[in-house]
N, CA, C and O of each residue as an XYZ file, in Angstrom:
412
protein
N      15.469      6.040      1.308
C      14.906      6.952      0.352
C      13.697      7.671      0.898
O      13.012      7.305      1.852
N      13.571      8.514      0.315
C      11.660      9.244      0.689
C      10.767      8.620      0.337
O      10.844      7.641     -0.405
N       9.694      9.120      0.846
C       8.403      8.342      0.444
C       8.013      8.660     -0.734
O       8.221      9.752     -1.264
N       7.505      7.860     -1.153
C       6.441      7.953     -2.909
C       4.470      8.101     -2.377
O       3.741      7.389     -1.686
N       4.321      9.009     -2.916
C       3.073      9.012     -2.840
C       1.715      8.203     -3.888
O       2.178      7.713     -4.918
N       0.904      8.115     -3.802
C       0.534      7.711     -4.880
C      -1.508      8.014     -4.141
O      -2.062      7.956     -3.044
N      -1.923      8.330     -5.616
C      -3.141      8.916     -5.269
C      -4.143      7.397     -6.012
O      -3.802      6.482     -6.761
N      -5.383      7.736     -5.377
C      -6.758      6.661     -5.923
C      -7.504      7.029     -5.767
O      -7.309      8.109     -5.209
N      -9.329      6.663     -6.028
C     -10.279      7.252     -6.202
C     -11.060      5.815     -5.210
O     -11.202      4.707     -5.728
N     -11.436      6.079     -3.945
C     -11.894      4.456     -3.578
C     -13.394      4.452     -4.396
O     -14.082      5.470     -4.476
N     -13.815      3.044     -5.032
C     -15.174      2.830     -5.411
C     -16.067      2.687     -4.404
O     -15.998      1.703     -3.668
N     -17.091      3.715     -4.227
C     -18.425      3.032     -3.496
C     -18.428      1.573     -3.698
O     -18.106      0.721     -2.870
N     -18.811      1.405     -4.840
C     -19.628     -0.156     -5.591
C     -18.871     -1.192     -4.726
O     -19.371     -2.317     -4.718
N     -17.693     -0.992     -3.959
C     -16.816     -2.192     -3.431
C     -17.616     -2.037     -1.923
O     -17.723     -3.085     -1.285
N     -17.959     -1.283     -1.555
C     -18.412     -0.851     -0.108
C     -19.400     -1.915      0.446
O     -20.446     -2.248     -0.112
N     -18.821     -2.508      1.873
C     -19.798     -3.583      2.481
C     -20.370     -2.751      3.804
O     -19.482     -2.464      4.606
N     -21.326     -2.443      4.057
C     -22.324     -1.880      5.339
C     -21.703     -0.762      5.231
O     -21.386     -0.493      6.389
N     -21.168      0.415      4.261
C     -21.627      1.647      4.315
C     -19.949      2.045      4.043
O     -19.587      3.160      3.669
N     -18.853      0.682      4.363
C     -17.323      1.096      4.314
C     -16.940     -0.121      3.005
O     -17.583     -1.010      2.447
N     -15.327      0.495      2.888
C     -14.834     -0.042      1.861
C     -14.565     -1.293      2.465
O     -14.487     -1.440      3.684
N     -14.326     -2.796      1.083
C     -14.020     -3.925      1.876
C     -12.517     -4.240      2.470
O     -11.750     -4.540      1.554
N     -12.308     -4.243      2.911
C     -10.706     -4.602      3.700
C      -9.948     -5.110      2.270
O      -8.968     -4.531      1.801
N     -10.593     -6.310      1.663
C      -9.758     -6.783      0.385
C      -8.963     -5.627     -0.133
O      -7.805     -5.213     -0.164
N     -10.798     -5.155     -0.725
C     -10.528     -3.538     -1.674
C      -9.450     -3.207     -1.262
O      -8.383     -3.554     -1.769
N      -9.632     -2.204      0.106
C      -7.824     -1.659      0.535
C      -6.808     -2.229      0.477
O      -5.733     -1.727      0.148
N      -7.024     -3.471      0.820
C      -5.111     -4.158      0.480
C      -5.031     -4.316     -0.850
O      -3.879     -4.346     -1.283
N      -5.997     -4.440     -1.722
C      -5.137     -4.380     -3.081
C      -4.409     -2.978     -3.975
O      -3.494     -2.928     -4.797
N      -5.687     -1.467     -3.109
C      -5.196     -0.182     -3.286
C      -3.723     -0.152     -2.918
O      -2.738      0.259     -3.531
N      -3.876     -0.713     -1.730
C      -2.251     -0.232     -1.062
C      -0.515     -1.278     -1.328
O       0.606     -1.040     -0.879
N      -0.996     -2.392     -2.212
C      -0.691     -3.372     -2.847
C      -0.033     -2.699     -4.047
O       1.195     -2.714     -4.132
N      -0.709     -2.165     -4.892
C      -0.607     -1.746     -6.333
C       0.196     -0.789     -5.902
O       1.304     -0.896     -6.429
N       0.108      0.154     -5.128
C       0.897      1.747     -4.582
C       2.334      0.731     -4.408
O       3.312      0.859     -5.145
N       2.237     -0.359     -3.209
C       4.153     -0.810     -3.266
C       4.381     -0.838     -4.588
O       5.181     -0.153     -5.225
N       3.492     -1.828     -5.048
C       4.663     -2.492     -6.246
C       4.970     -1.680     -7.592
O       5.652     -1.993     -8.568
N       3.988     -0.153     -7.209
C       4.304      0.618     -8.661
C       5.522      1.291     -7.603
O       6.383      1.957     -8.178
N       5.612      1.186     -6.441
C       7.025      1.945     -6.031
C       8.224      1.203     -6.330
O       9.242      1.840     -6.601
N       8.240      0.090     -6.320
C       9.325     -0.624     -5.851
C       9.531     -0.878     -7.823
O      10.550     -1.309     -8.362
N       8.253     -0.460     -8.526
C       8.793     -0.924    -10.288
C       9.776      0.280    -10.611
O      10.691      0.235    -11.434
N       9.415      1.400     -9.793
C       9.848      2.771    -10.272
C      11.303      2.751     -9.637
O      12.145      3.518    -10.105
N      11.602      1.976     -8.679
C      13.417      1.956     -8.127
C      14.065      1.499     -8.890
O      13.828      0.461     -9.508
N      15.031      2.212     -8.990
C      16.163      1.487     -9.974
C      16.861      0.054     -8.892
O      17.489     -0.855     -9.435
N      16.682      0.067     -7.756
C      17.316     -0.788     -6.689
C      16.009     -2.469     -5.993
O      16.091     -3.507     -5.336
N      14.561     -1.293     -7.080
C      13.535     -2.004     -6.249
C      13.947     -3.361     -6.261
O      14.982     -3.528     -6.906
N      13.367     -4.590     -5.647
C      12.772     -5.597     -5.599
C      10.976     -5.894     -6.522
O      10.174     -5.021     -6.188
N      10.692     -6.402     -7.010
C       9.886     -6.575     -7.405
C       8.775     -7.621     -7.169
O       7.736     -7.554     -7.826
N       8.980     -8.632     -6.202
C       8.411    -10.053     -6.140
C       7.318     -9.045     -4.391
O       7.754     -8.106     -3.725
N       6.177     -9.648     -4.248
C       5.605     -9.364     -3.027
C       5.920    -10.680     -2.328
O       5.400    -11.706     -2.765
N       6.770    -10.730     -1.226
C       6.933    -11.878     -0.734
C       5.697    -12.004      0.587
O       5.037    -13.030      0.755
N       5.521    -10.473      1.641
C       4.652    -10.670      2.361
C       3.988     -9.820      2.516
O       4.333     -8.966      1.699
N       2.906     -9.352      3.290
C       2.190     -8.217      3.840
C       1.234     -8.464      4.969
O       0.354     -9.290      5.210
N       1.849     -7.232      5.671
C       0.784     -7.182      6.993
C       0.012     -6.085      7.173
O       0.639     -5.043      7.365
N      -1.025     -6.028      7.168
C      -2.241     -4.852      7.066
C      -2.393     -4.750      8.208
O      -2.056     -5.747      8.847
N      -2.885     -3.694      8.923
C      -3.896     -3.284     10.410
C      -4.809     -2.204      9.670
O      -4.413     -1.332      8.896
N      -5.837     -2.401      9.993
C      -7.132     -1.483      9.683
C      -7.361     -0.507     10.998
O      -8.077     -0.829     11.946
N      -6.454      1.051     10.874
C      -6.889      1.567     12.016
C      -8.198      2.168     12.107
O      -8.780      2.181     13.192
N      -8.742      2.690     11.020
C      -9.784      3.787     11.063
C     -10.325      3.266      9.538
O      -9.751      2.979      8.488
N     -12.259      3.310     10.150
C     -12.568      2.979      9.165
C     -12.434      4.585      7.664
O     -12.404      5.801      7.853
N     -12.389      3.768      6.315
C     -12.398      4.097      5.333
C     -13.589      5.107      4.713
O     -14.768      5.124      5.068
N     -13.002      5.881      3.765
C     -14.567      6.300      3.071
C     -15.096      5.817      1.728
O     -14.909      6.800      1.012
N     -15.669      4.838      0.945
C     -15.975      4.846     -0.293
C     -16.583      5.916     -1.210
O     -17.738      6.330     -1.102
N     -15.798      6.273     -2.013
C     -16.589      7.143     -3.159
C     -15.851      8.458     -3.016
O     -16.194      9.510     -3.556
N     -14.600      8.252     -2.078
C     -13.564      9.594     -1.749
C     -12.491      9.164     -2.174
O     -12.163      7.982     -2.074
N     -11.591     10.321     -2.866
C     -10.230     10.165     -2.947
C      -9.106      9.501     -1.665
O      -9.423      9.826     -0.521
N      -8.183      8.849     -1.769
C      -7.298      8.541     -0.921
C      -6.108      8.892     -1.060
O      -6.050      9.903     -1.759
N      -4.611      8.347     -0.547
C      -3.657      8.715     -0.679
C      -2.974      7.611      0.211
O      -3.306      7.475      1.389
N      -1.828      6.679     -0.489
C      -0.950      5.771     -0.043
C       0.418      6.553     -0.199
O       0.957      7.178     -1.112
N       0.765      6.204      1.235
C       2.258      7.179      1.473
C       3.146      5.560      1.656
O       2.901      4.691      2.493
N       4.226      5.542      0.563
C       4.784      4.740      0.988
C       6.658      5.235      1.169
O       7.307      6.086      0.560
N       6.992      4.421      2.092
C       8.123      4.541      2.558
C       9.112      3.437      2.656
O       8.590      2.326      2.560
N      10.462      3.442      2.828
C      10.974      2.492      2.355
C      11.928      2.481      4.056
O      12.550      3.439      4.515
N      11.769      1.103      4.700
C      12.692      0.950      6.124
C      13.643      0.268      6.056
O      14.480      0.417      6.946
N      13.886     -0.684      5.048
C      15.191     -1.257      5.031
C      15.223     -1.602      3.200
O      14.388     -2.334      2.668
N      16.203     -1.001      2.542
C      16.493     -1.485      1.378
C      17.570     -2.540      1.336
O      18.709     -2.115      1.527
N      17.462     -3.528      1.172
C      18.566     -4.804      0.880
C      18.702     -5.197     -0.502
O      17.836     -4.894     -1.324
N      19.888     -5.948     -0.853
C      20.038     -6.352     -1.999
C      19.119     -7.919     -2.189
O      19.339     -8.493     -3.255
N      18.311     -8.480     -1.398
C      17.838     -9.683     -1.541
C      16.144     -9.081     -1.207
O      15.273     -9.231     -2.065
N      15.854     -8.422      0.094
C      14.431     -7.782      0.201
C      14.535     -6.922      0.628
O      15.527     -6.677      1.314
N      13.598     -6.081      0.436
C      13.156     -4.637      0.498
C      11.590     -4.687      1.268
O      10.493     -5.065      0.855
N      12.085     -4.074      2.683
C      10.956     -3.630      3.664
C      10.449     -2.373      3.774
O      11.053     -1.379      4.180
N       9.078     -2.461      3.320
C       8.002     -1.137      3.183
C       7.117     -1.010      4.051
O       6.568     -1.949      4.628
N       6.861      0.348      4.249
C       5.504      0.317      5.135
C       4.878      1.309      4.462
O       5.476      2.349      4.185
N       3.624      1.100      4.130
C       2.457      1.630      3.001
C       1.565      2.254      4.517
O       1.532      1.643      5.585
N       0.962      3.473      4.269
C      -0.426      3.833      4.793
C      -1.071      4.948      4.037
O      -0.651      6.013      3.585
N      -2.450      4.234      4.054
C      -3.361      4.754      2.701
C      -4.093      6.032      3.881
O      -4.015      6.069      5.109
N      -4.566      6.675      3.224
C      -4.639      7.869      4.296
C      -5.927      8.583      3.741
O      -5.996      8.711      2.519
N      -6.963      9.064      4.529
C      -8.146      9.614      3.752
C      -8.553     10.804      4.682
O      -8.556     10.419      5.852
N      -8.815     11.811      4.585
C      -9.626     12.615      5.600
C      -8.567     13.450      6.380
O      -8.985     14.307      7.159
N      -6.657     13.184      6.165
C      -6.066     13.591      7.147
C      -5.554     12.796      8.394
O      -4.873     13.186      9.342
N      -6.186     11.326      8.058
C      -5.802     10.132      8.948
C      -5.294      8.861      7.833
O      -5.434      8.728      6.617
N      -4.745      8.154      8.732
C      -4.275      6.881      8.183
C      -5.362      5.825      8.827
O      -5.565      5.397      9.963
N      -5.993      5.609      7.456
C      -7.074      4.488      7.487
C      -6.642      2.854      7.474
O      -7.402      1.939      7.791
N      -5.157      2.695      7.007
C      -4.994      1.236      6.911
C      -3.696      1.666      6.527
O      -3.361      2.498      5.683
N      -2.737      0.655      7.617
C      -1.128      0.759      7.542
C      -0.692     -1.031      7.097
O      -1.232     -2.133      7.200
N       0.167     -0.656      6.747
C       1.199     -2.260      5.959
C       2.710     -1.604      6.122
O       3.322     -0.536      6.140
N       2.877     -3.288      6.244
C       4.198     -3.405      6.419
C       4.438     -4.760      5.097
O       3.583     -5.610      4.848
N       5.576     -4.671      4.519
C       5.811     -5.570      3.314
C       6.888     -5.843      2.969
O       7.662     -4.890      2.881
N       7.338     -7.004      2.680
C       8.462     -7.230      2.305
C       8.638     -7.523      0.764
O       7.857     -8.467      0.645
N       9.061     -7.354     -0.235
C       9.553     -7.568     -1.766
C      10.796     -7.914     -1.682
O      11.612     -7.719     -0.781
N      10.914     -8.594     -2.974
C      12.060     -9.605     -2.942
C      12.445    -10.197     -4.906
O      12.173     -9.657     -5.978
N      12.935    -11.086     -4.668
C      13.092    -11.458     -6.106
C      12.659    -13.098     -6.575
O      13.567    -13.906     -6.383
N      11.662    -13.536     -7.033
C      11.544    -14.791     -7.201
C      12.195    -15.656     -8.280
O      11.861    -15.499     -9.454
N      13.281    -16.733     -7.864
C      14.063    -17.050     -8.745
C      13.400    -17.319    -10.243
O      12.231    -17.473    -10.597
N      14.576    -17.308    -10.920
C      14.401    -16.968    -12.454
C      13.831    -18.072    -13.373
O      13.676    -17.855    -14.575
């Protein structure tokens, strides 16, 4: 499928020595999968994993933008790769897997 975009506003107030906290971003780019994967009619819904790399530091108190994309859709998990993007760069990339946690 294409990517889903999804927009945020990062908070200063989260900001440690002048940048956003790493947490902060993985939960921005967290919320962006799983409102993608609520919006598939095929999604997965369970976060089974995630792997973050922090390429470039962040800006607090600026708009962002999580581009997410979908690399393997399966009927058991669904592999994403999220990058939140600020300035025209990708500030922090993920890779994720969703899934279904029994009933």
């Amino acid at each position: 499928g294409g990517a889903g975009r999804w927009s945020a506003q990062l908070d200063a107030d989260f900001n440690v020595l002048a940048v956003p906290c790493g947490g902060y971003l993985m939960g921005v780019v967290v919320r962006a999968l799983r409102e993608d994967q609520r919006r598939r009619a095929d999604g997965n819904p369970d976060l089974l994993s995630a792997n973050f790399t922090f390429l470039n530091s962040s800006v607090g108190g600026e708009a962002c933008e999580v581009v997410v994309r979908v690399l393997k859709a399966g009927r058991l998990v669904t592999t994403l790769q999220a990058d939140l993007e600020q300035r025209g760069k990708v500030r922090v990339q993920c890779t994720a897997m969703f899934g279904k946690f029994g009933d």
